[in-house]
KOLGUPA-599360 format. One record per residue (C-alpha): residue in three letters; x, y, z. Coordinates in Angstrom, 2 decimals. Layout:
N
{'Ala', {X, Y, Z}}
...
REM end
This chain:
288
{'Unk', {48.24, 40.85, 0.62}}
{'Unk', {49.88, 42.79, -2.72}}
{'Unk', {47.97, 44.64, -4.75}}
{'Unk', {49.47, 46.38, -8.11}}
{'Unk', {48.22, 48.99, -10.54}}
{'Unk', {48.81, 48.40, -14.39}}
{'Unk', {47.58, 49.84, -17.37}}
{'Unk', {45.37, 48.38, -20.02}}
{'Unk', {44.01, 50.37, -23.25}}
{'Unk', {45.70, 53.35, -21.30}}
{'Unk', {43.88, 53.11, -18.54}}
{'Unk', {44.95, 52.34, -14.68}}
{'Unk', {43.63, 49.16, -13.57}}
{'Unk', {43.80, 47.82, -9.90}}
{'Unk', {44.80, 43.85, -9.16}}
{'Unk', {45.70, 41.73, -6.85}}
{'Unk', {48.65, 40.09, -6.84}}
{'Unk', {49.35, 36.52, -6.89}}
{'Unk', {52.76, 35.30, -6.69}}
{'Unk', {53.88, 36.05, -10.64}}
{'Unk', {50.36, 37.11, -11.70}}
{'Unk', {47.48, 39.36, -10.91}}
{'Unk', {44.16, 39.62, -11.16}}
{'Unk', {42.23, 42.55, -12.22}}
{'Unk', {39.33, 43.02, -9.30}}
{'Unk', {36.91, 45.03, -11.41}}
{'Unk', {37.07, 42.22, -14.01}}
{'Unk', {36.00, 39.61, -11.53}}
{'Unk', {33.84, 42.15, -9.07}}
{'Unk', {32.48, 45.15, -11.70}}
{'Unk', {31.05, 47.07, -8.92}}
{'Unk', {34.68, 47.65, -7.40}}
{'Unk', {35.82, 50.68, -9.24}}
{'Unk', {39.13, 50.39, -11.76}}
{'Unk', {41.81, 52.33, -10.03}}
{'Unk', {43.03, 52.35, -6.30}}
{'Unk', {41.94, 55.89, -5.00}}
{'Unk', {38.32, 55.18, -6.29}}
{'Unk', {38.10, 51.75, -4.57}}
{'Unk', {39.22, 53.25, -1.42}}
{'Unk', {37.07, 56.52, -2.01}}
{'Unk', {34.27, 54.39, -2.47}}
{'Unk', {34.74, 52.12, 0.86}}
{'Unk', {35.46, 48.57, -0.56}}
{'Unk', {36.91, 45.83, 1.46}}
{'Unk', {39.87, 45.44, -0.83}}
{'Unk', {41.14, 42.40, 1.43}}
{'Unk', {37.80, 40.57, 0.83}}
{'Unk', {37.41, 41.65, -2.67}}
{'Unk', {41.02, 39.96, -3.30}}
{'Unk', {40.04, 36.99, -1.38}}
{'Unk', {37.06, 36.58, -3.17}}
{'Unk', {38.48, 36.91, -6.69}}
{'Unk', {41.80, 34.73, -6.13}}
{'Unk', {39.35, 31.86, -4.61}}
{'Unk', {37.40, 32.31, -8.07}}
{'Unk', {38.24, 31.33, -11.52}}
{'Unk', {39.74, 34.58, -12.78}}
{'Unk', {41.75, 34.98, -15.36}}
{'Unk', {45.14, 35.75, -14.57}}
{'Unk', {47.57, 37.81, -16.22}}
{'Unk', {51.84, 37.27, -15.48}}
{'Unk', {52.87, 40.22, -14.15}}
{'Unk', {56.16, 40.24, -16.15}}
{'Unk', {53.72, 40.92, -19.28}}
{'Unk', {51.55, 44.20, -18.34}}
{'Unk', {52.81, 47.86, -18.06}}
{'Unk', {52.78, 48.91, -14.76}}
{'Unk', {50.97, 52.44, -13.35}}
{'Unk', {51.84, 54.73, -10.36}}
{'Unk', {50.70, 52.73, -7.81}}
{'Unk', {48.35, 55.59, -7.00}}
{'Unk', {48.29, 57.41, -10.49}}
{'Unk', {46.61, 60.52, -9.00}}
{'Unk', {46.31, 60.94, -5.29}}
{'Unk', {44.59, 63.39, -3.83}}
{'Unk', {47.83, 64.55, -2.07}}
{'Unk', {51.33, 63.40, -2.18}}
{'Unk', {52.75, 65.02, 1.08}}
{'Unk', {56.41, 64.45, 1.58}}
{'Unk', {58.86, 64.77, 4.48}}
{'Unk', {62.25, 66.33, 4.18}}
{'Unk', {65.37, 65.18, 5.96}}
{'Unk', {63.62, 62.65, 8.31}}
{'Unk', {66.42, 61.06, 8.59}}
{'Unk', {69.12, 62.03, 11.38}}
{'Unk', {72.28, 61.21, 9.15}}
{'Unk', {70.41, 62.57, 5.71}}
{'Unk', {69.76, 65.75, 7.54}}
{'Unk', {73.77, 65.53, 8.98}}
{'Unk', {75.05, 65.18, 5.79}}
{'Unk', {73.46, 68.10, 4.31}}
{'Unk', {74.62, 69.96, 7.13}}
{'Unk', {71.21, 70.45, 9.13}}
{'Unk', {70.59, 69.70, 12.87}}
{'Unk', {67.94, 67.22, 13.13}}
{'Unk', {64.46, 69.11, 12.61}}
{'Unk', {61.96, 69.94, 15.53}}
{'Unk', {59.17, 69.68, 13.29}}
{'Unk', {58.78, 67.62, 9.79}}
{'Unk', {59.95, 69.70, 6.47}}
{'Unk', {56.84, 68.75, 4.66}}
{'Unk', {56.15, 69.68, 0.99}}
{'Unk', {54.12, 68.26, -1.70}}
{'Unk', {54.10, 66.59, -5.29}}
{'Unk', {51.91, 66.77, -8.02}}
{'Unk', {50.19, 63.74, -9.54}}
{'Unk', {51.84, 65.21, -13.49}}
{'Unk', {55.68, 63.71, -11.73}}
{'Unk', {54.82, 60.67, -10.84}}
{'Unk', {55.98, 57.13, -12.62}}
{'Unk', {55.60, 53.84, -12.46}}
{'Unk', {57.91, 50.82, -11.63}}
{'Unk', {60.03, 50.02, -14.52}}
{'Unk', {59.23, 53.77, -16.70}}
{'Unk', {62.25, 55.93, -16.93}}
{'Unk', {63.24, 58.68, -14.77}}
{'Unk', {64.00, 61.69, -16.91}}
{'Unk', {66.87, 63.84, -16.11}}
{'Unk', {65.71, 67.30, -17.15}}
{'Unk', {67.17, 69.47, -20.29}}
{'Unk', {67.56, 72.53, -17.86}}
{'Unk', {69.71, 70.99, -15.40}}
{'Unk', {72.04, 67.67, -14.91}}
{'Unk', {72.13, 67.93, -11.06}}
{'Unk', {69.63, 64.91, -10.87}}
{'Unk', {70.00, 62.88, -7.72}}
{'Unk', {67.48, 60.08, -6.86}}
{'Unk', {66.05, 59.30, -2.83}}
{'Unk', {65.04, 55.61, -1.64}}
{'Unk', {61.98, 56.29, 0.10}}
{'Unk', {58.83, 54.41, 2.05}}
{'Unk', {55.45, 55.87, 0.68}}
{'Unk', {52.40, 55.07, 2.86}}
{'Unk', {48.72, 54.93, 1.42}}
{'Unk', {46.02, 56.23, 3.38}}
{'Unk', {42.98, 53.59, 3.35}}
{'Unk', {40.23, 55.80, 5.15}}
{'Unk', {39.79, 59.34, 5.89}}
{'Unk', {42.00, 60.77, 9.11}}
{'Unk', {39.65, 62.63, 11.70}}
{'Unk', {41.55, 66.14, 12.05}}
{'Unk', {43.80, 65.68, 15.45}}
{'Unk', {43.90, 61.85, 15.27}}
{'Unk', {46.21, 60.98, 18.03}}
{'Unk', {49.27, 58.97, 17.37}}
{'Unk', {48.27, 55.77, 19.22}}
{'Unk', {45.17, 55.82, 16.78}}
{'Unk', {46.65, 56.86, 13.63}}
{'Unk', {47.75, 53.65, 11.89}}
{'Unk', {44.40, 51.89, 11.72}}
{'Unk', {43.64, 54.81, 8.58}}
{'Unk', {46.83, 52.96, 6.75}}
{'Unk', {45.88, 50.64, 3.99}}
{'Unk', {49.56, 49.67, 3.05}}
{'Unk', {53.09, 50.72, 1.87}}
{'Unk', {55.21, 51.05, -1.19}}
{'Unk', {58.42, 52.39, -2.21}}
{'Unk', {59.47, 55.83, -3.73}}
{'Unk', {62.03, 57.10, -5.29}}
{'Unk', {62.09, 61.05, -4.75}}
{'Unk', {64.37, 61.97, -7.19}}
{'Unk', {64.99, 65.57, -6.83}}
{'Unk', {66.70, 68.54, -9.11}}
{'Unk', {69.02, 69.94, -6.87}}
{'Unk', {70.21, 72.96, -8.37}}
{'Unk', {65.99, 73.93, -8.88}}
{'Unk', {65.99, 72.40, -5.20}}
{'Unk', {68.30, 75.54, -3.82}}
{'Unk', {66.71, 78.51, -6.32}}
{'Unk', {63.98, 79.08, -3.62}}
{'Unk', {63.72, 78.47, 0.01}}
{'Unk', {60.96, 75.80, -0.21}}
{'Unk', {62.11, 73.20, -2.19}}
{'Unk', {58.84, 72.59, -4.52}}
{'Unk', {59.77, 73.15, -7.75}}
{'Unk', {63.21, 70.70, -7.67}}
{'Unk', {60.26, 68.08, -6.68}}
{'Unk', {58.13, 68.13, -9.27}}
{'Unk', {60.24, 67.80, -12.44}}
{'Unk', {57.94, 65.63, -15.32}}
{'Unk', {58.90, 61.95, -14.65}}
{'Unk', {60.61, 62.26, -11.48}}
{'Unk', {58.85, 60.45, -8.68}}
{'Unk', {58.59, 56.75, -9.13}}
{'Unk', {55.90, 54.98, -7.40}}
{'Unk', {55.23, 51.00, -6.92}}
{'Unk', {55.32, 48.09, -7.84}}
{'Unk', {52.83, 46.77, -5.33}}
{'Unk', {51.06, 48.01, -2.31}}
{'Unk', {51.94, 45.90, 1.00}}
{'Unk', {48.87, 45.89, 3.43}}
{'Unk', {49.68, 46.89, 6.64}}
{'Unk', {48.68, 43.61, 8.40}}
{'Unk', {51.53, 42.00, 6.30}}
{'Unk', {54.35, 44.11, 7.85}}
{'Unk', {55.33, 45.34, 11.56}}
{'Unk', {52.80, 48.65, 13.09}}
{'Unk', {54.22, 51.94, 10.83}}
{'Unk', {56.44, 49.28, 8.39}}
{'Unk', {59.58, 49.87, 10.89}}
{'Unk', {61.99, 47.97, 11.85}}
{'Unk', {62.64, 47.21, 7.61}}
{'Unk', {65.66, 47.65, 5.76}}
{'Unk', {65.98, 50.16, 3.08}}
{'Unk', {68.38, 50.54, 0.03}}
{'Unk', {68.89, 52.52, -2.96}}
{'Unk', {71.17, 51.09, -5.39}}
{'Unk', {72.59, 52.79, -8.23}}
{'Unk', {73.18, 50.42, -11.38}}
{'Unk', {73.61, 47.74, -8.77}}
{'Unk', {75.77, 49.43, -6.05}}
{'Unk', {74.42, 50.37, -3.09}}
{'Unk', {74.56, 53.69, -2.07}}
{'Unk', {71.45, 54.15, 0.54}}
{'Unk', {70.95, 51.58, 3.43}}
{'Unk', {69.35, 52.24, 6.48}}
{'Unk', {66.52, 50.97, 8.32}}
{'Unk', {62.49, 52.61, 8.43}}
{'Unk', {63.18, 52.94, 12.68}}
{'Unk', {66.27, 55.53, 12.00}}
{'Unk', {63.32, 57.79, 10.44}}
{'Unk', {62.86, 60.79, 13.12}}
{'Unk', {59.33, 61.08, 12.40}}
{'Unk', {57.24, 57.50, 12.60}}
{'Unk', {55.02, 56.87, 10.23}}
{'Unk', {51.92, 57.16, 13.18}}
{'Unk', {53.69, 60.47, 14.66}}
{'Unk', {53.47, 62.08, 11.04}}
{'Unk', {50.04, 61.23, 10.40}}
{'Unk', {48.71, 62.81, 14.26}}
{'Unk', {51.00, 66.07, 12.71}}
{'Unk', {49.06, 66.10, 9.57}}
{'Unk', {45.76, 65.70, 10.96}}
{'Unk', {46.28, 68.64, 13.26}}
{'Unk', {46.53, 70.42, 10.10}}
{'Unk', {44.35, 69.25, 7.38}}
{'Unk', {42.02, 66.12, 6.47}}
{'Unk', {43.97, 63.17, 5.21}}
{'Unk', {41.45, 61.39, 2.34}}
{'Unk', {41.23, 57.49, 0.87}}
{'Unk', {44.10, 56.98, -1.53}}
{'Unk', {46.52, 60.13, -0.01}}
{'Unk', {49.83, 59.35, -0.39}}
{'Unk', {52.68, 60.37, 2.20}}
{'Unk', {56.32, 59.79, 1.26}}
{'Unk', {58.63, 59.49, 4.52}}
{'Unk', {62.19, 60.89, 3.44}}
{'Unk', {65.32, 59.31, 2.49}}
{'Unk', {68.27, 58.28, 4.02}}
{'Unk', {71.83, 59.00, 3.96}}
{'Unk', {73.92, 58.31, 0.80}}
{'Unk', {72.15, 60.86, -1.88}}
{'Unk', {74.70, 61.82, -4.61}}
{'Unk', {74.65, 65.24, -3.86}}
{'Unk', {76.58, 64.50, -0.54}}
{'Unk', {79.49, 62.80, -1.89}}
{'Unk', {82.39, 63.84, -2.74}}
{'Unk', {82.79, 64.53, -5.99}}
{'Unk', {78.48, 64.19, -6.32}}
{'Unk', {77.13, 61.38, -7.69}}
{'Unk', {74.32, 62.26, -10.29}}
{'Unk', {71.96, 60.39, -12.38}}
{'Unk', {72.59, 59.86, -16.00}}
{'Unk', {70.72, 58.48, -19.46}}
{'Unk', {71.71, 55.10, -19.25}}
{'Unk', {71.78, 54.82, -15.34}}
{'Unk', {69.13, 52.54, -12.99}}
{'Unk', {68.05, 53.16, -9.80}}
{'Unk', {66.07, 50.64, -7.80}}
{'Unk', {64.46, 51.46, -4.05}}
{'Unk', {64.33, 48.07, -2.07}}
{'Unk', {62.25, 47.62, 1.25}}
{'Unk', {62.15, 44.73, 2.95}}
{'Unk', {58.67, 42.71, 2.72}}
{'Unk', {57.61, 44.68, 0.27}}
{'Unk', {60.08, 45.00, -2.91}}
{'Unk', {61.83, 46.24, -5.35}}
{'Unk', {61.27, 49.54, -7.19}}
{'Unk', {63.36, 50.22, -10.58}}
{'Unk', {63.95, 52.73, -13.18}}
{'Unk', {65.86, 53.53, -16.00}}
{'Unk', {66.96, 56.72, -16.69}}
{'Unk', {67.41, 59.03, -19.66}}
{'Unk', {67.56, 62.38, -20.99}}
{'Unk', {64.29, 64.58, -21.69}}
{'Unk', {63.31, 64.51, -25.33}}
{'Unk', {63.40, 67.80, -26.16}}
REM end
């Protein structure tokens, strides 16, 4: 089952999808709250609540006519991994990590499907990062084991980290290159987990830069599973409904080519995952 966020008289909205339309679950259910970290804070079956207003007669609405919202538009966390790739982390000249380089995002740089990625006034190093984002459906008991950990997913997205690098490489923790305005673009649906293989591996990945691809790699290269960095996290704090994790990128980012690629006005990057779909963004300059 797909399930989008869009925005109506500026507000997030949560739907399911159907095929080319959706339909708005707190218009057809009003006791299921209006965005996605609410629903899942407040313990609805979203799987029966879509059932039970696509077997209805709901209005529907075509997809290709709303204005799409981060998928989560504020998560409690956004936790990311770092080089969990073995050839991302090669290319940037780093042995594959012992333990996950995690850092976080804040809610103010994320974006939806089809809003613009803004490359930043203060720098034009802006490179972007295909990435799978899992959703967390119910709260992680602190030091979940790994054999237990994917029953607390509710589904999967894409990402597209893009990072400043130059802001990246001014400190040793790479926080404030990842949380530029308009920088981390988040959607267009949420996959459930029962619709794709345990931990969404085994899928291709690509990241395609104004239609030539430049990532491609598969979710089982990531060194870190998506059940292995869950049982880390819990060790360490309390994963909550509607936390986000973002898994790393692979190979291909512009900063590791020769001469580096980077992200211009007038550039679009789209992040495609098989069974789930296709991210995209334009890009352009910061209004300034």
């Amino acid at each position: 089952m797909k399930f989008t966020t869009y925005l109506r008289d500026g507000a997030a909205r949560l739907a399911v999808v159907d095929g080319d339309d959706l339909v708005d679950l707190n218009d057809v259910q009003p006791q299921i709250p209006g965005e996605l970290r609410a629903a899942l804070r407040s313990g609805v079956d979203l799987e029966a609540a879509a059932r039970a207003a696509l077997a209805g007669p709901a209005k529907r609405l075509r997809l290709s006519t709303v204005q799409r919202a981060p998928l989560v538009p504020e998560p409690g966390k956004t936790i990311c991994l770092g080089l969990n790739y073995f050839d991302h982390a090669k290319e940037g000249g780093r042995e594959k990590p012992d333990y996950p380089w995690f850092f976080f995002r804040g809610a103010s740089s994320l974006i939806a499907h089809g809003d613009a990625g803004v490359v930043p006034s203060v720098s034009s190093k802006f490179d972007y990062e295909a990435e799978l984002a899992v959703v967390i459906g119910r709260r992680v008991p602190r030091h979940t084991r790994q054999a237990d950990a994917l029953q607390y997913v509710i589904g999967y997205s894409c990402f597209n980290d893009m990072s400043v690098r130059d802001y990246q490489k001014r400190t040793p923790q790479w926080t404030i290159g990842k949380n530029f305005d308009a920088t981390g673009a988040f959607g267009p649906v949420l996959v459930t987990a029962d619709e794709l293989p345990p931990g969404a591996a085994g899928l291709k990945i690509q990241g395609c830069l104004n239609g030539e691809p430049m990532q491609e790699a598969n979710t089982s290269d990531m060194i870190f599973s998506v059940a292995e960095t869950i049982a880390l996290l819990a060790d360490v704090l309390t994963l909550e409904p509607g936390d986000v994790i973002v898994m790393g990128t692979p190979a291909g980012v512009g900063q590791a080519r020769t001469p580096p690629v980077w992200m211009k006005a007038g550039d679009r990057f789209e992040v495609t995952i098989e069974g789930i779909g296709t991210l995209s963004n334009p890009i352009e300059n910061e209004s300034v």
